[in-house]
N, CA, C and O of each residue as an XYZ file, in Angstrom:
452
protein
N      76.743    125.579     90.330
C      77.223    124.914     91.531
C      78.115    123.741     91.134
O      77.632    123.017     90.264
N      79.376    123.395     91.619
C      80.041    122.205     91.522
C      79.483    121.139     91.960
O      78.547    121.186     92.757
N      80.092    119.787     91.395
C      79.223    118.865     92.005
C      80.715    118.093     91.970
O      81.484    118.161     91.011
N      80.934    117.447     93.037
C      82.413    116.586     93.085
C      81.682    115.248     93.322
O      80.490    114.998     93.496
N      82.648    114.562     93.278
C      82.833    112.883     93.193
C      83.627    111.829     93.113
O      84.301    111.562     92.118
N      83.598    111.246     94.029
C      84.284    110.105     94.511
C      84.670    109.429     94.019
O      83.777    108.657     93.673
N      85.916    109.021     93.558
C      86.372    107.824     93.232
C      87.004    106.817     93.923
O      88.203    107.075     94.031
N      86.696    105.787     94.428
C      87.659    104.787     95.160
C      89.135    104.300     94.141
O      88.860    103.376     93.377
N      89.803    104.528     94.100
C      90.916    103.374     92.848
C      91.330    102.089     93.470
O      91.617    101.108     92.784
N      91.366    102.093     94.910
C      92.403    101.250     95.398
C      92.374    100.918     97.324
O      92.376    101.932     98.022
N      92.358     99.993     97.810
C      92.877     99.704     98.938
C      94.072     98.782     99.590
O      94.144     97.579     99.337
N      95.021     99.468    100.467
C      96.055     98.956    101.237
C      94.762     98.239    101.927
O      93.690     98.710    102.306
N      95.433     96.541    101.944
C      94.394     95.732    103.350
C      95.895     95.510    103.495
O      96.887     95.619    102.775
N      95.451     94.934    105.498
C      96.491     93.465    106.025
C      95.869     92.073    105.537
O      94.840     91.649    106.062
N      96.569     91.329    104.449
C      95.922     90.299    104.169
C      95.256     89.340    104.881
O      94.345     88.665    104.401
N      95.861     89.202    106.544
C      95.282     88.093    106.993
C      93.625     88.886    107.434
O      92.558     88.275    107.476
N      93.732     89.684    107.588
C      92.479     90.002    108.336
C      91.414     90.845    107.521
O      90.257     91.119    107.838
N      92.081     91.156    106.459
C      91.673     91.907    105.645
C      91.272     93.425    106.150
O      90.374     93.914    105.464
N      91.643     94.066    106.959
C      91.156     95.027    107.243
C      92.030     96.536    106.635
O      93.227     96.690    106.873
N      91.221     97.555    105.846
C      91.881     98.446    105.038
C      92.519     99.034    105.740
O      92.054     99.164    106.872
N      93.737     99.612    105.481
C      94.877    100.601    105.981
C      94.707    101.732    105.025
O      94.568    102.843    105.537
N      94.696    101.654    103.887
C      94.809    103.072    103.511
C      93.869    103.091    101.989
O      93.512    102.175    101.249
N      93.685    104.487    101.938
C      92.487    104.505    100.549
C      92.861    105.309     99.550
O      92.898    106.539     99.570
N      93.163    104.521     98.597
C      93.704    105.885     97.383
C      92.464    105.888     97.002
O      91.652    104.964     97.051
N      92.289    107.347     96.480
C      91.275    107.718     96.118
C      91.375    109.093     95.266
O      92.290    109.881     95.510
N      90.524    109.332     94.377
C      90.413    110.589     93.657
C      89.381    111.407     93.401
O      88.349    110.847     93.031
N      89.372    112.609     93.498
C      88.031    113.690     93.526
C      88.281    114.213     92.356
O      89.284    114.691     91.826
N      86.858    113.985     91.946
C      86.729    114.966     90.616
C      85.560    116.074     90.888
O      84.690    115.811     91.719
N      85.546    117.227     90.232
C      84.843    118.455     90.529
C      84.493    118.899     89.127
O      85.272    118.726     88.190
N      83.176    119.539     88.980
C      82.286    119.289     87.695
C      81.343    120.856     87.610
O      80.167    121.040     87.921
N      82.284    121.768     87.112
C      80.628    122.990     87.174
C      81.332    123.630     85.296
O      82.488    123.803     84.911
N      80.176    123.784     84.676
C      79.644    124.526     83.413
C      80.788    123.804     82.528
O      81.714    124.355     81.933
N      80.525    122.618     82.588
C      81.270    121.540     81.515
C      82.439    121.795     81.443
O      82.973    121.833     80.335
N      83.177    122.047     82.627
C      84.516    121.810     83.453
C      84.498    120.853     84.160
O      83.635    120.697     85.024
N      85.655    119.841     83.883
C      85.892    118.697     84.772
C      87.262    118.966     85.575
O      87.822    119.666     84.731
N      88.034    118.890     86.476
C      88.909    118.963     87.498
C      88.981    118.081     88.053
O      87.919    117.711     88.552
N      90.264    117.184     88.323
C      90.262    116.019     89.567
C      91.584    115.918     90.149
O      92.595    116.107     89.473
N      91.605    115.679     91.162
C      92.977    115.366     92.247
C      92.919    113.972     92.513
O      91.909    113.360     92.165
N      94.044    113.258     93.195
C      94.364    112.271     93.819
C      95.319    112.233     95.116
O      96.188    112.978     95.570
N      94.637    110.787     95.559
C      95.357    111.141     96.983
C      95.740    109.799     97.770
O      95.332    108.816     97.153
N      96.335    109.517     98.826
C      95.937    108.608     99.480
C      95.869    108.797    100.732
O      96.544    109.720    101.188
N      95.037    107.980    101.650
C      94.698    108.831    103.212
C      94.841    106.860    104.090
O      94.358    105.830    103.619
N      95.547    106.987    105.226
C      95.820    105.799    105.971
C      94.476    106.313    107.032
O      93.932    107.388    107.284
N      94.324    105.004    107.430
C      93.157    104.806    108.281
C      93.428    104.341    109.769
O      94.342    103.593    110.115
N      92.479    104.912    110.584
C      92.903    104.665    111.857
C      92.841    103.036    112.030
O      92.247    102.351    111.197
N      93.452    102.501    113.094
C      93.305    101.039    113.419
C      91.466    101.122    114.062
O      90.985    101.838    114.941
N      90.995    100.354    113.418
C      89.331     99.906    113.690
C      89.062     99.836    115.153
O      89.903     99.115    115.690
N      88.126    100.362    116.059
C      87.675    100.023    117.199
C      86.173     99.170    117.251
O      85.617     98.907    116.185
N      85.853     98.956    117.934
C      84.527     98.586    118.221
C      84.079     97.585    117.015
O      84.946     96.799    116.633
N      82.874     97.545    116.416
C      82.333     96.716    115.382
C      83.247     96.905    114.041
O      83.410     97.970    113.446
N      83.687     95.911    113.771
C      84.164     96.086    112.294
C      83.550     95.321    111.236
O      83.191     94.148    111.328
N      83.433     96.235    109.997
C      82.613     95.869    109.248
C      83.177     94.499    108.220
O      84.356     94.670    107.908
N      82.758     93.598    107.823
C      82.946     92.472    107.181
C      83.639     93.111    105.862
O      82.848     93.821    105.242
N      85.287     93.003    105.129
C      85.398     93.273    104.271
C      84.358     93.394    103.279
O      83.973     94.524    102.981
N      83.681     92.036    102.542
C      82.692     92.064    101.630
C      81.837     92.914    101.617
O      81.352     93.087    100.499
N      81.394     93.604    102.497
C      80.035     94.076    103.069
C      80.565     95.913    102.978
O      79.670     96.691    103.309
N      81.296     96.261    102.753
C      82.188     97.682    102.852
C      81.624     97.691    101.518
O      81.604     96.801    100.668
N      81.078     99.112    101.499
C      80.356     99.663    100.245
C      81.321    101.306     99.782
O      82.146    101.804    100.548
N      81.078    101.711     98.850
C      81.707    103.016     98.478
C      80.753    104.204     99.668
O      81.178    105.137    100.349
N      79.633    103.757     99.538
C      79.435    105.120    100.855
C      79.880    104.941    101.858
O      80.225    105.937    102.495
N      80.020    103.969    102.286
C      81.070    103.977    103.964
C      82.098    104.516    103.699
O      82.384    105.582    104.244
N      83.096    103.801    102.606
C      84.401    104.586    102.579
C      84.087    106.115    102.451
O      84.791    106.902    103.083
N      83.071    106.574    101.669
C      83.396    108.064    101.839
C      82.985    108.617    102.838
O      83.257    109.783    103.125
N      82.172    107.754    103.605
C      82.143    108.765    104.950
C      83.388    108.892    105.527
O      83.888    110.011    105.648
N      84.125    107.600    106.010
C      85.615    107.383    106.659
C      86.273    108.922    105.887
O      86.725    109.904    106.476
N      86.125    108.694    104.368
C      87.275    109.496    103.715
C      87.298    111.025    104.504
O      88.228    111.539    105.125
N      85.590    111.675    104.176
C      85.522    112.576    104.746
C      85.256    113.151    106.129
O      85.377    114.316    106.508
N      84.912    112.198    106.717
C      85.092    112.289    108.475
C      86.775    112.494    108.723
O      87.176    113.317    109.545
N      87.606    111.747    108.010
C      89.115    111.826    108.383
C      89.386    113.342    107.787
O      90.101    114.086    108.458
N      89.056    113.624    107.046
C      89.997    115.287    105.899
C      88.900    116.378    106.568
O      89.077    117.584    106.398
N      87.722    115.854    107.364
C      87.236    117.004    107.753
C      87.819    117.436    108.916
O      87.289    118.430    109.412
N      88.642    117.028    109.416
C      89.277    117.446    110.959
C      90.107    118.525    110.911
O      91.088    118.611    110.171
N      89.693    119.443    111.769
C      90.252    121.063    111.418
C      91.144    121.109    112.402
O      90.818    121.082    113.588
N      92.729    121.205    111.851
C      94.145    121.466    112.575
C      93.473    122.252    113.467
O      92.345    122.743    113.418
N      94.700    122.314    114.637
C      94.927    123.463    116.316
C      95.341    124.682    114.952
O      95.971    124.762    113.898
N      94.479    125.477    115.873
C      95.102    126.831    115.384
C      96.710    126.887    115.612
O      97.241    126.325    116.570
N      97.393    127.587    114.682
C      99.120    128.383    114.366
C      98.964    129.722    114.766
O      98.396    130.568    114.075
N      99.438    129.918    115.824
C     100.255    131.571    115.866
C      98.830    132.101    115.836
O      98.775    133.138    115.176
N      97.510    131.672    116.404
C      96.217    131.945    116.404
C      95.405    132.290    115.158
O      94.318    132.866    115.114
N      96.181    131.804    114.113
C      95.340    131.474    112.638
C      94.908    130.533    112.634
O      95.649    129.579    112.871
N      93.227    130.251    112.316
C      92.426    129.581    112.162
C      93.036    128.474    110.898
O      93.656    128.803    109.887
N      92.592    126.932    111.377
C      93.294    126.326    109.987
C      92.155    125.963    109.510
O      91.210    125.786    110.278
N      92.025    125.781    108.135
C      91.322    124.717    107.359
C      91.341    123.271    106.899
O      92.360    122.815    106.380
N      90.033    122.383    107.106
C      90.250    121.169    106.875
C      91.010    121.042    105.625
O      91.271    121.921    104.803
N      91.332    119.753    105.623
C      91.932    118.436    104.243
C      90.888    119.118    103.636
O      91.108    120.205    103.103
N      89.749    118.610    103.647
C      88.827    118.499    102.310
C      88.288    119.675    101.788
O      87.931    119.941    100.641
N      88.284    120.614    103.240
C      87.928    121.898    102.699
C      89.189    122.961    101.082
O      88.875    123.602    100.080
N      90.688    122.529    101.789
C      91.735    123.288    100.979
C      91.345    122.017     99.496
O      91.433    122.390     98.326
N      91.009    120.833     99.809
C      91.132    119.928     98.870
C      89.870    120.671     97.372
O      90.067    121.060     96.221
N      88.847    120.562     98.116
C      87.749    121.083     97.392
C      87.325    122.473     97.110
O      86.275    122.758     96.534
N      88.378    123.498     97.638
C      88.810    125.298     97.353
C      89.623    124.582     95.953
O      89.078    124.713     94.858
N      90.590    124.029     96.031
C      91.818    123.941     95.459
C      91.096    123.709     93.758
O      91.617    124.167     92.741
N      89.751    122.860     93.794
C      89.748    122.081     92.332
C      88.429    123.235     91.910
O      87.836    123.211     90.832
N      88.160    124.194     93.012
C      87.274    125.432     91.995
C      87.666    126.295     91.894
O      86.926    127.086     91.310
N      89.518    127.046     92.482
C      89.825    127.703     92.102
C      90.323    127.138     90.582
O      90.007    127.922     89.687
N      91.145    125.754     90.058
C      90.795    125.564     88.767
C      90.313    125.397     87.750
O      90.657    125.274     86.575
N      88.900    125.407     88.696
C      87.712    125.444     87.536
C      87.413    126.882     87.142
O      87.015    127.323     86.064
N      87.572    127.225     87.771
C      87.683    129.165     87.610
C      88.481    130.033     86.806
O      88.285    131.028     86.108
N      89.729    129.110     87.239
C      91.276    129.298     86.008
C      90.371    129.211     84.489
O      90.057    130.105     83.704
N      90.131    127.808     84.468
C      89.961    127.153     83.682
C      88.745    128.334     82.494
O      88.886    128.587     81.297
N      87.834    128.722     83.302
C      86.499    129.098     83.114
C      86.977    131.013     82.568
O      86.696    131.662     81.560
N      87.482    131.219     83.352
C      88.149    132.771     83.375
C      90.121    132.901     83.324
O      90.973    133.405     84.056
N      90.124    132.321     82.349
C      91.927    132.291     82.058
C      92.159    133.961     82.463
O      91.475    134.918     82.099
N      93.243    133.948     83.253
C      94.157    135.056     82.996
C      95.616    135.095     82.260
O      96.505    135.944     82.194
N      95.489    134.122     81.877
C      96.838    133.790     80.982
C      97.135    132.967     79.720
O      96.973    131.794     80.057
N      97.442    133.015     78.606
C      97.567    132.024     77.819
C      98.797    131.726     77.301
O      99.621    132.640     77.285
N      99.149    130.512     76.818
C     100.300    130.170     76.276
C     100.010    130.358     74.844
O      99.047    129.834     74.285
N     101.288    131.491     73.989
C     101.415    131.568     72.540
C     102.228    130.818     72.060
O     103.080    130.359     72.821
N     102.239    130.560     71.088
C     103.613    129.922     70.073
C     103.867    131.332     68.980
O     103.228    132.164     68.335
N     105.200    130.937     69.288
C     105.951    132.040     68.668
C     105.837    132.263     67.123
O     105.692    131.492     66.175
N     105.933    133.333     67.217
C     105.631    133.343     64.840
C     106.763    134.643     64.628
O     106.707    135.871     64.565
N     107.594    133.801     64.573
C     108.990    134.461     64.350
C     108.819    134.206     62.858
O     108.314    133.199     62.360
N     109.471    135.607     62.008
C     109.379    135.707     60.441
C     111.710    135.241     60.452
O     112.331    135.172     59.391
C-alpha cells in the first residue's frame, strides 16, 4: 500500500493581517522502497467566519484546507465524469511508482566498436 505525505515548504501571507493566500506544498508517495514526489502551489479562498490566529495554524489544518480544496470534483464535460486535483495528483505518483517498480523501458549507452 502507498503511504503519501505532506510537505508544507512555504506560505504566500498578506503581511498586515497575516492571513495565508497560497500554499506551496509537496507530496511524496512511498510503497516497496520507492519514493515519488510532486510539487505544487494551491491559492486559498478569502477566510469566512472564525479565523484562525496565524501562530496557532498547525500542519494538520493546512492539510485539511489542502485537501478539502483538490478534493472538489469538476462539472462533468460532454457528460464525462471528472476527477478530483488530488485524486489525478495521487493516480499520477503510483502510476510512477509502478514505472519505477515494473520498467518497460530502459535507457542503453551505446558500445559502438
Amino acid at each position: 500500500m502507498t503511504q503519501f505525505n505532506w510537505i508544507i515548504s512555504a506560505f504566500d501571507i498578506k503581511p498586515e493581517s497575516k492571513i495565508i493566500t497560497n500554499i506551496h506544498w509537496r507530496l511524496s508517495a512511498e510503497r516497496d522502497g520507492v519514493n515519488i514526489e510532486t510539487y505544487g502551489c494551491i491559492a486559498l479562498p478569502e477566510p469566512t467566519g472564525v479565523i484562525i490566529d496565524y501562530d496557532l495554524i498547525t500542519k494538520e489544518q493546512i492539510i485539511i484546507w489542502l485537501e478539502s480544496i483538490m478534493s472538489i470534483i469538476p462539472e462533468s464535460i460532454d457528460d464525462e465524469i471528472q476527477q478530483s486535483q488530488l485524486y489525478i495528483i495521487k493516480q499520477s505518483l503510483e502510476n510512477s511508482i509502478d514505472e519505477k517498480l515494473n520498467p518497460i523501458s530502459e535507457t542503453a549507452i551505446p558500445n559502438f566498436n
